[in-house]
C-alpha positions in Angstrom: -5.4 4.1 25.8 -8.3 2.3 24.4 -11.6 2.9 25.9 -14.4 0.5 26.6 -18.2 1.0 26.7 -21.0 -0.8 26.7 -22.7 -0.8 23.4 -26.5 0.3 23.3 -28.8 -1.2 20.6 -28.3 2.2 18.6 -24.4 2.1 18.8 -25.0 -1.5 17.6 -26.6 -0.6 14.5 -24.6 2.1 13.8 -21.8 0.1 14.5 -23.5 -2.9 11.9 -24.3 -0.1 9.4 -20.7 1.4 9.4 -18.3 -2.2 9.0 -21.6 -2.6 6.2 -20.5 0.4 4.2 -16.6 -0.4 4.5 -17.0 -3.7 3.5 -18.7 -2.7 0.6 -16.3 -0.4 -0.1 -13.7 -3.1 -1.2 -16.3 -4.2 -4.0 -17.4 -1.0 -5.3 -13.6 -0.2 -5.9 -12.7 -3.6 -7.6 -15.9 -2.5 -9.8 -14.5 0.6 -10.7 -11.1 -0.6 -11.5 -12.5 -2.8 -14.4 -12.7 0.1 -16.3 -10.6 3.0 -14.2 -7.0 3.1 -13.9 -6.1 3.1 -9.8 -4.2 6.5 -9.7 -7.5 8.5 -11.2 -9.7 5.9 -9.1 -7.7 7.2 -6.1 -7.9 10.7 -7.0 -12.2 10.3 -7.8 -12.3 9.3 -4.0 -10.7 11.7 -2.3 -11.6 14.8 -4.7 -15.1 14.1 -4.4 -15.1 13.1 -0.8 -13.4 16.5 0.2 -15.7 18.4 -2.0 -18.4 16.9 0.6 -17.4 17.3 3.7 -16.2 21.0 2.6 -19.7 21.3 1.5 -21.1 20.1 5.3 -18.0 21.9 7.1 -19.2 25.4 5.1 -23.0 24.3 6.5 -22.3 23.6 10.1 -20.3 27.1 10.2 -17.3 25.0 11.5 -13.9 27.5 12.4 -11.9 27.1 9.9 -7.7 26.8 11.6 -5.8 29.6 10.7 -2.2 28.4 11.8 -0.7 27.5 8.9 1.4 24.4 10.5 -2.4 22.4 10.3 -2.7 22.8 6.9 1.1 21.1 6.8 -0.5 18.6 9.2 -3.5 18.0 7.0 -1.1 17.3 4.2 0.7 14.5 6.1 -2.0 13.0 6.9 -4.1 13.2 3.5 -0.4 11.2 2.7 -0.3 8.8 5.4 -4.1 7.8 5.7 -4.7 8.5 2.0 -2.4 8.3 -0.5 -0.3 5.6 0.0 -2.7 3.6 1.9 -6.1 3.8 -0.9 -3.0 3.7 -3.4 -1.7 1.1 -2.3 -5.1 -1.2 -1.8 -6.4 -0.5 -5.1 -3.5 -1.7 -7.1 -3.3 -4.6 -4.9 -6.7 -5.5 -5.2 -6.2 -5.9 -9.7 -4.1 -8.7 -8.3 -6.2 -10.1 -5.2 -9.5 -11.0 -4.4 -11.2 -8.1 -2.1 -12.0 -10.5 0.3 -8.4 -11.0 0.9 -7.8 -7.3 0.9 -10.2 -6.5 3.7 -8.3 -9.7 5.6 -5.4 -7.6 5.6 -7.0 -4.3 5.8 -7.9 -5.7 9.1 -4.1 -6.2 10.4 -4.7 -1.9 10.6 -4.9 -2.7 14.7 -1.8 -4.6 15.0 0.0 -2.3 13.4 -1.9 0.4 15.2 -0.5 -1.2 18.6 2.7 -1.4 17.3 3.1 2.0 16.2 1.4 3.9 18.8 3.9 1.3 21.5 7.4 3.4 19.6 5.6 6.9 19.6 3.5 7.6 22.6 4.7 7.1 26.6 1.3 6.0 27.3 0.9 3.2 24.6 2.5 0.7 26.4 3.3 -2.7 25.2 1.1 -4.6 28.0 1.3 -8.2 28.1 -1.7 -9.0 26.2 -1.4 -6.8 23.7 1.9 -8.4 22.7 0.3 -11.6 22.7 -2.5 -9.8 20.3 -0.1 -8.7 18.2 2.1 -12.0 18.1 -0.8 -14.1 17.1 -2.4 -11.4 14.5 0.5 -11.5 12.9 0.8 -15.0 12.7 -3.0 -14.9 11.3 -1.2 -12.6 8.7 1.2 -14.8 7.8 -1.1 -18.1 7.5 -3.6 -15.7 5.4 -0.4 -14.9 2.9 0.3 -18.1 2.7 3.7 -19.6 2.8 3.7 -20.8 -0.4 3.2 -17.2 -1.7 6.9 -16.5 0.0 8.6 -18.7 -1.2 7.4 -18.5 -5.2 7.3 -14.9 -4.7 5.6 -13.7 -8.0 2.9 -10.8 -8.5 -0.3 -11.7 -6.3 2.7 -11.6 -3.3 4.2 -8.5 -3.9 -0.1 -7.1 -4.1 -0.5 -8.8 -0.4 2.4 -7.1 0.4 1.5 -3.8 -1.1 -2.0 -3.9 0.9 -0.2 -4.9 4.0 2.2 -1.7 3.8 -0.7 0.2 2.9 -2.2 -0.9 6.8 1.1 0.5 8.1 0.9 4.0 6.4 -3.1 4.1 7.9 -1.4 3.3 11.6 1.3 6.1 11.1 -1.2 8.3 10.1 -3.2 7.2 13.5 -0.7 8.4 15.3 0.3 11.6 13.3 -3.5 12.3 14.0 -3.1 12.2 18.0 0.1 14.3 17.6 -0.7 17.4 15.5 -5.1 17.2 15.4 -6.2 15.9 18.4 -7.7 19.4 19.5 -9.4 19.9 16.1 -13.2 19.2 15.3 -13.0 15.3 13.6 -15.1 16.9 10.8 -12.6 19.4 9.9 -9.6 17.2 10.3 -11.2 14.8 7.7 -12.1 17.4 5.3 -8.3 19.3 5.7 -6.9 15.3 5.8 -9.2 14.6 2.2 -7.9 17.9 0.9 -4.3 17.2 1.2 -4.6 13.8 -0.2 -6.4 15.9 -3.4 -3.4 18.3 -3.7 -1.3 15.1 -4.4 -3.6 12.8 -6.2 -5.3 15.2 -8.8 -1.6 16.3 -10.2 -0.9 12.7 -10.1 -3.7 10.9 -11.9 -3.5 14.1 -14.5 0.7 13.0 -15.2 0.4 8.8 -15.0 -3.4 8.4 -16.4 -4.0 11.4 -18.3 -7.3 13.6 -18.3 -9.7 11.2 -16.4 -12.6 9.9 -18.8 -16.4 10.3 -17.3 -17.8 8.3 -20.1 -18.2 5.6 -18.4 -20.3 2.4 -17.6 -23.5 2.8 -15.8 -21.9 0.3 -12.8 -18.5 2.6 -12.8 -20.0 5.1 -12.3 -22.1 4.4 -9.4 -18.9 2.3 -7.9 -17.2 5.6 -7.9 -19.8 7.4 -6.4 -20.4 4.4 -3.8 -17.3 4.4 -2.5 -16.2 8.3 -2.7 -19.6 9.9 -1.4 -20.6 7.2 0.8 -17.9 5.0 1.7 -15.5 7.7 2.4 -17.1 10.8 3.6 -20.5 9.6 4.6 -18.9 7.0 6.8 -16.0 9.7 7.8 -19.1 11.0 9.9 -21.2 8.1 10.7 -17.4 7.0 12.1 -16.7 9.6 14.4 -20.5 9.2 15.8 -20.3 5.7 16.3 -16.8 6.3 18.1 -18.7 9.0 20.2 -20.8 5.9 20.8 -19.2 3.1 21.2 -15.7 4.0 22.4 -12.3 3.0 20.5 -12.1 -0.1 21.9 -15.3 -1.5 20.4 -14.5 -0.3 17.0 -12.1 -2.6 16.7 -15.0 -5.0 16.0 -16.3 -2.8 12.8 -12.5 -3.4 11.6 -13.2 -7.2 11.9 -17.5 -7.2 10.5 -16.2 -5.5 7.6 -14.3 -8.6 6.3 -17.1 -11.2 6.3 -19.0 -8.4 4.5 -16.3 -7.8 1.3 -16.0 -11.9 1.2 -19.8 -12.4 1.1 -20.0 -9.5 -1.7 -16.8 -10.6 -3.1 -18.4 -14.2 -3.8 -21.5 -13.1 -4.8 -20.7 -10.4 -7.4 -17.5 -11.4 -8.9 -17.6 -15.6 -8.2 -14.1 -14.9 -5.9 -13.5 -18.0 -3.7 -10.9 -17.4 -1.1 -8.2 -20.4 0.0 -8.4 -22.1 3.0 -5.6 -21.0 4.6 -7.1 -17.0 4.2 -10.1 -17.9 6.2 -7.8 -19.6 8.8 -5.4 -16.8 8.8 -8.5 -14.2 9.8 -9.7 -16.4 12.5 -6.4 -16.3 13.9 -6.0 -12.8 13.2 -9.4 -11.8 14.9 -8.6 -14.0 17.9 -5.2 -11.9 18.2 -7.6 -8.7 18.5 -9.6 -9.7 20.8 -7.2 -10.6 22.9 -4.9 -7.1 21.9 -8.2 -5.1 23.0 -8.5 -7.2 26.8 -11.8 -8.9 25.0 -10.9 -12.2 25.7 -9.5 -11.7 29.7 -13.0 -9.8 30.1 -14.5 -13.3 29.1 -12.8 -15.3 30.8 -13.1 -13.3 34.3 -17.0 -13.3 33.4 -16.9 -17.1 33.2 -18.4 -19.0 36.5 
């Protein structure tokens, strides 16, 4: 069940810092795909990412599992939370703007709900989160645009694609709960990262070809923005903050993270979103609040 605490000034800047981070994220890897295909893009993140929190595991003195049915588990999930899902996102965003991206990136919850509703006894479907979920998805749907369905061409199919790739990160929320809840978070990232490497390396190496490093100044610190930092710098700084701050107020990180990828969005690569995106995350962020009991909290507080 989510959990609610009351955020201190530290969990608040951690919190800040974090959806910071992430957002940035969604630039650093529209950077890099000017000049790298999204397979090897893929495989630089996770590679690299696993490398380091190896690196910290190996440090810490962390017990490594020795049942071989986690490592299986570690593969799913490097699948689910890693593969299909940064996969996914990165081809969609050579067809979107990143601002639009992290719009979608933030439907993660709803589907979350959703998922978590079908697989666990305790994950009720309670009023309000049906009503969260109902209205996100209309905030989804306004954000697509139904234009976009009804000329269905390219850019629909990459909202699409970024939108399934939220689905596979909720199945792999609850594959976590199921098969590594007992495991230190560390580990389960760094056995999650290596799984994902097992698949992507081979399959940047067969669609791409032997990655180049001679590359621009900007790709290459895009790549290392969003593998070392983005992915397992914030990996840790995540499961602090959620030491912190409890579930239930992470689910504002998943929505400060989307005015951050607009702003940088605009700034750095002149994107202008539509109207009817910006409508479609206010609707969608209202539907959170009200999934995660926010807005009945408020309203109770209210004189």
């Amino acid at each position: 069940m989510t959990t609610q605490k009351t955020l201190t000034t530290r969990a608040w800047g951690e919190l800040l810092l974090l959806s910071a981070i992430w957002g940035a994220s969604f630039l650093s890897i529209r950077v890099a795909l000017d000049e790298v295909p999204f397979v090897t893009s893929v495989a630089h993140r996770v590679v690299w990412a696993a490398i380091i929190l190896w690196a910290y595991i190996l440090i810490r003195r962390l017990p490594l599992p020795a049942d071989p049915r986690i490592w299986g588990a570690f593969l799913v999930m490097g699948i689910l939370n890693n593969v299909i899902p940064f996969s996914l996102m990165a081809w969609g965003q050579l067809h979107i703007e990143t601002g639009l991206t992290s719009i979608f990136n933030a439907a993660t919850a709803i589907f979350g709900v959703l998922v978590a509703a079908l697989v666990f006894t305790d994950e009720k479907l309670t009023p309000n989160r049906l009503a969260g979920v109902l209205i996100g998805f209309a905030g989804v749907a306004v954000a697509i645009g139904l234009e976009n369905l009804r000329n269905f061409d390219l850019r629909s199919l990459a909202q699409l694609a970024v939108l399934a790739g939220t689905l596979s990160y909720a199945c792999a929320g609850a594959w976590a709960r199921k098969t590594l809840g007992a495991l230190p978070p560390q580990l389960a990232a760094a056995g999650m990262l290596t799984g994902s490497s097992i698949v992507m390396l081979p399959a940047a190496l067969l669609i791409d070809g032997t990655p180049s490093f001679a590359l621009q100044t900007d790709t290459i610190l895009a790549v290392a923005y969003y593998a070392v930092i983005a992915t397992s710098g914030a990996y840790l700084l995540y499961y602090r903050v959620l030491a912190m701050a409890g579930s239930g107020n992470l689910m504002l990180c998943t929505l400060l993270i989307v005015p951050v990828a607009i702003t940088l969005g605009a700034v750095f690569r002149g994107e202008a979103l539509s109207p009817n995106a910006l409508i479609g995350f206010a609707i969608l962020a209202f539907g959170l609040m009200v999934l995660d009991g926010r807005i009945l909290r408020l309203l109770r507080r209210a004189p």
